[in-house]
C-alpha positions as CSV (number, residue, x, y, z in Angstrom):
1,X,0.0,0.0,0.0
2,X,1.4,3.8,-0.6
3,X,2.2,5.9,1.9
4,X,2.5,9.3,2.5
5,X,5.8,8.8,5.0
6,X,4.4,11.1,7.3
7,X,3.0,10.4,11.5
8,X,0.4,12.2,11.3
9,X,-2.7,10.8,12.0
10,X,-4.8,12.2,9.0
11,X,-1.9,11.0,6.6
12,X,-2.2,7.4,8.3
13,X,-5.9,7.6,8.2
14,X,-5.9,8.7,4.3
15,X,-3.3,5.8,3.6
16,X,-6.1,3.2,4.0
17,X,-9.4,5.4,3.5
18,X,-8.8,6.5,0.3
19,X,-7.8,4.5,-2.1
20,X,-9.8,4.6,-5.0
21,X,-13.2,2.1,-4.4
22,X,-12.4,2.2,-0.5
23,X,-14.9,5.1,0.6
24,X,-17.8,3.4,-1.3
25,X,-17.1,-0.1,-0.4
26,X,-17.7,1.5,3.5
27,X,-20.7,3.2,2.4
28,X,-22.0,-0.5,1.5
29,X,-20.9,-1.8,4.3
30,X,-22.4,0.3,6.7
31,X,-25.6,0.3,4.5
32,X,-25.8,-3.7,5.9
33,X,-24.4,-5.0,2.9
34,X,-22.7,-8.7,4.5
35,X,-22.6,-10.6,1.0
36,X,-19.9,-10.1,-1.2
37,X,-22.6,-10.0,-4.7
38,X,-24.9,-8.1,-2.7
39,X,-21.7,-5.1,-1.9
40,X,-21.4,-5.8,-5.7
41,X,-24.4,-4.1,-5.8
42,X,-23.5,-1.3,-4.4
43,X,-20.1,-0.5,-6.4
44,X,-21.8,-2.1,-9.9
45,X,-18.8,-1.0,-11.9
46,X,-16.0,-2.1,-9.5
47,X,-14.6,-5.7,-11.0
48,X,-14.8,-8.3,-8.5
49,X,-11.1,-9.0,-8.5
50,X,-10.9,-4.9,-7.1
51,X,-13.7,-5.8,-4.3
52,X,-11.7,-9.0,-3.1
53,X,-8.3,-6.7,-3.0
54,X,-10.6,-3.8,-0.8
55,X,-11.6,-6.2,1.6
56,X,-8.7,-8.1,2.1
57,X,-6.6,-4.3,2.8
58,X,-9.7,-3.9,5.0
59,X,-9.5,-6.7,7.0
60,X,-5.6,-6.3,7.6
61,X,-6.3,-2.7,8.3
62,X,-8.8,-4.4,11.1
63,X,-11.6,-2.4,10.2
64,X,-13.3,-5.6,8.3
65,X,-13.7,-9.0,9.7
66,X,-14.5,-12.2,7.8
67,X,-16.2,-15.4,8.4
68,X,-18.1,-18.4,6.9
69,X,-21.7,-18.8,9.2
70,X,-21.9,-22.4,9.7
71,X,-24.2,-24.1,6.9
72,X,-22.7,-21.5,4.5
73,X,-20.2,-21.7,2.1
74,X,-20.3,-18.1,1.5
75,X,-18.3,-15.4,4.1
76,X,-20.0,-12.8,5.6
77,X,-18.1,-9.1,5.8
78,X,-18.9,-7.3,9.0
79,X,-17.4,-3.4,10.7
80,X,-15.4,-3.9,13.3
81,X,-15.4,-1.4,15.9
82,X,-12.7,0.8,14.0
83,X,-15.5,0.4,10.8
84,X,-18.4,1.6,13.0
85,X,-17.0,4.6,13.9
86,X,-16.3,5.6,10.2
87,X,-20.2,5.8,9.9
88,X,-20.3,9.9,10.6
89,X,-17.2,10.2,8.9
90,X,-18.7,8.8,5.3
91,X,-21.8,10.4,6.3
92,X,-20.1,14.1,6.3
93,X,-18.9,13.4,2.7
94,X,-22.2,13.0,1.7
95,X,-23.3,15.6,3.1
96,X,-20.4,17.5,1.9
97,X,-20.6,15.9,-1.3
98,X,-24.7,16.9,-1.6
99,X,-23.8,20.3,-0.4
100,X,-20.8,21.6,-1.8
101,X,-20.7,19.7,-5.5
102,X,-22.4,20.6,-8.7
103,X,-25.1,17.8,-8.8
104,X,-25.0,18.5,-12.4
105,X,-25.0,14.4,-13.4
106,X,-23.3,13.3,-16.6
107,X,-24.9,10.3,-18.5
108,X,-22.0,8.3,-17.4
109,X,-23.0,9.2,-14.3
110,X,-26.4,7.4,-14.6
111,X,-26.7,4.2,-13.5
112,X,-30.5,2.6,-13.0
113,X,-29.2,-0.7,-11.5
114,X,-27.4,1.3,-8.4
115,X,-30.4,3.7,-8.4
116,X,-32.7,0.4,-7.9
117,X,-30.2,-1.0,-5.1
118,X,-30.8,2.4,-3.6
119,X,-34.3,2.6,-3.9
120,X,-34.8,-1.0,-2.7
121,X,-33.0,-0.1,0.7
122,X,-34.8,3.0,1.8
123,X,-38.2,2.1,0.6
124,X,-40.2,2.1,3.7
125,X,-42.5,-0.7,3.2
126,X,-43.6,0.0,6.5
127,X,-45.9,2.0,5.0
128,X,-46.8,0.1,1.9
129,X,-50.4,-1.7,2.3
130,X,-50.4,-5.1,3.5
131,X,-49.7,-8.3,1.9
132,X,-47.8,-8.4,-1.0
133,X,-47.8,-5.4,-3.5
134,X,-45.5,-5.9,-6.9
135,X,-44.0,-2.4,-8.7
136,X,-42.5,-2.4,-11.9
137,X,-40.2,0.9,-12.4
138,X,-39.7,1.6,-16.0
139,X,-37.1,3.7,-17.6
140,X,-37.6,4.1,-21.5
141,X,-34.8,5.9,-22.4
142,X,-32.3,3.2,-21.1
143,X,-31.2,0.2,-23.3
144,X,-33.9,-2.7,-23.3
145,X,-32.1,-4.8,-21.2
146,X,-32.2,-2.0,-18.3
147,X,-35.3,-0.6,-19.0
148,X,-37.4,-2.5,-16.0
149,X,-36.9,-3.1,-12.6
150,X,-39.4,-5.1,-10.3
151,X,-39.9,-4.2,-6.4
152,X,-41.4,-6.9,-4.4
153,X,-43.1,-5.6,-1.0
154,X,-43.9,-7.8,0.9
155,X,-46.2,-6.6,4.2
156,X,-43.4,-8.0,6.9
157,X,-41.1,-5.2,6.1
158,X,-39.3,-7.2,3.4
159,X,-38.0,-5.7,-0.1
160,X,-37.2,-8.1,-2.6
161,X,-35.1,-6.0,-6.2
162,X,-35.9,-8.6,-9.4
163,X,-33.9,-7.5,-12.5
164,X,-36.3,-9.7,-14.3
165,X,-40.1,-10.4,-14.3
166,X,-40.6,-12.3,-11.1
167,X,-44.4,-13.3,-12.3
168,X,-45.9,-11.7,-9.7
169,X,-49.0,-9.6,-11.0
170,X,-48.3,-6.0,-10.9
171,X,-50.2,-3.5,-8.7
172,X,-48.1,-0.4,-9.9
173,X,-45.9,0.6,-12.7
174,X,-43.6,3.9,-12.3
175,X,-42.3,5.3,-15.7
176,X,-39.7,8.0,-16.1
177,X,-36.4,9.0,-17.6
178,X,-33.6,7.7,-16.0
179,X,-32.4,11.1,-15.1
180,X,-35.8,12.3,-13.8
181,X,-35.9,9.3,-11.5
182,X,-32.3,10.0,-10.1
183,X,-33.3,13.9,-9.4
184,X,-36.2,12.9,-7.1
185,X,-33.8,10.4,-5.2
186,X,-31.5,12.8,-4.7
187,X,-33.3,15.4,-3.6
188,X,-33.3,17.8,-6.7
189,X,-37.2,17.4,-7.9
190,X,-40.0,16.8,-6.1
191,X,-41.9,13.9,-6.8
192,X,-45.4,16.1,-7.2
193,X,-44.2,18.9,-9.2
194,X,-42.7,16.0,-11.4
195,X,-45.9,14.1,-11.4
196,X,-47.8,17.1,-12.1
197,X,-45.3,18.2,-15.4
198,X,-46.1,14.1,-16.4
199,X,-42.3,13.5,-16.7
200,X,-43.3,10.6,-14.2
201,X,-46.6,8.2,-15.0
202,X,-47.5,6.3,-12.8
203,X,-50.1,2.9,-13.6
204,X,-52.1,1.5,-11.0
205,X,-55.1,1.8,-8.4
206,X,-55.7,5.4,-7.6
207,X,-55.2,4.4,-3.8
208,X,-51.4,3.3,-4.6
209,X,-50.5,5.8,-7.0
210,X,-51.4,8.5,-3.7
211,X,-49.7,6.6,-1.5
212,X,-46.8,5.6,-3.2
213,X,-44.2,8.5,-3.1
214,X,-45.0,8.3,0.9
215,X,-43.2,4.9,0.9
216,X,-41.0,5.5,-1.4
217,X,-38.0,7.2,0.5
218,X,-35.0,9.4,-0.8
219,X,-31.5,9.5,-0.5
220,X,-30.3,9.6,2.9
221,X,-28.8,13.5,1.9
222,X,-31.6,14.7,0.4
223,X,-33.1,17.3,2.5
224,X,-29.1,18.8,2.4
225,X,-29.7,21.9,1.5
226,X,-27.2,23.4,-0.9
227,X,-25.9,27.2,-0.9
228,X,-27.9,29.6,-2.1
């Protein structure tokens, strides 16, 4: 690993905190991410090999641990101590990051399967009607193959993310640009103002279609308010 060849502590600290990937993988991580595919998730453009090298330099740096739960073949990453108390440290970036930066996203900025992982994780389905209620989000202007999503709520609290028709009947579809839909989860449009310009449609029982940007939830920095 580089180093900066310097004691102080913020040079130590940066020598393991910000190497490229690093910052997001601990994002994941303290999202509740465990699984290695499911942190994939969360950092779709990092290559596997890349993820296996970030966790090992996190597990030496004793801020990840390892194991295999019994009946599993698959290990399980978990924060340490040290980890945990990186939680208001990546969640100052954000804020930073929501505050301070343009917000002005480039297509290759875009992504709608890391906008779905989001979306799946903050979606409140305590408030989401009971039983088991199926929503298909639908992005047009993507390529075919990542033009539909399906949410899976089921009235327990769980949240199930299909990248492909699970054959559930479905109670509500959600259509909008890919950009439009990435605005309202970070914080820049309003879902009603959006709804009411039609550059989001939504499909479904009138009852669902009110309810639904209730449970829908936003980015953890959306409410940030930027600077005048």
């Amino acid at each position: 690993m580089d180093t900066y060849g310097q004691f102080c502590p913020v040079a130590l600290a940066a020598e393991v905190l910000t190497r490229r990937w690093t910052p997001l993988v601990i994002r994941e991580l303290l999202c509740g991410s465990t699984r290695f595919n499911d942190l994939r998730r969360g950092v779709p453009r990092m290559s596997p090999s890349l993820l296996s090298t970030r966790l090992d330099e996190l597990e030496v740096a004793g801020i990840v641990t390892r194991r295999v739960p019994e009946g599993s073949d698959h290990p399980e990453y978990r924060l340490t101590r040290a980890g945990e108390e990186l939680r208001p440290i990546v969640e100052a970036m954000g804020v930073w990051g929501r505050r301070w930066t343009s917000g002005d996203l480039t297509d290759d900025e875009l992504d709608p399967d890391l906008l779905m992982w989001d979306v799946r994780r903050r979606l409140d389905a305590s408030k989401a009607p009971r039983g088991r209620t199926v929503v298909r989000f639908h992005f047009p202007d993507q390529p075919e193959a990542r033009q539909s999503y399906w949410l899976v709520v089921e009235g327990h609290g769980e949240v199930d993310l299909c990248w492909h028709d699970p054959g559930h009947p479905v109670d509500l579809v959600v259509e909008a640009e890919l950009a439009t839909m990435t605005g309202i989860w970070v914080g820049d449009y309003r879902f009603d103002e959006v709804l009411e310009r039609r550059e989001v449609k939504l499909r479904g029982p009138s009852e669902l279609r009110r309810s639904f940007p209730r449970w829908l939830g936003l980015s953890l920095f959306a409410a940030v308010a930027r600077p005048a």
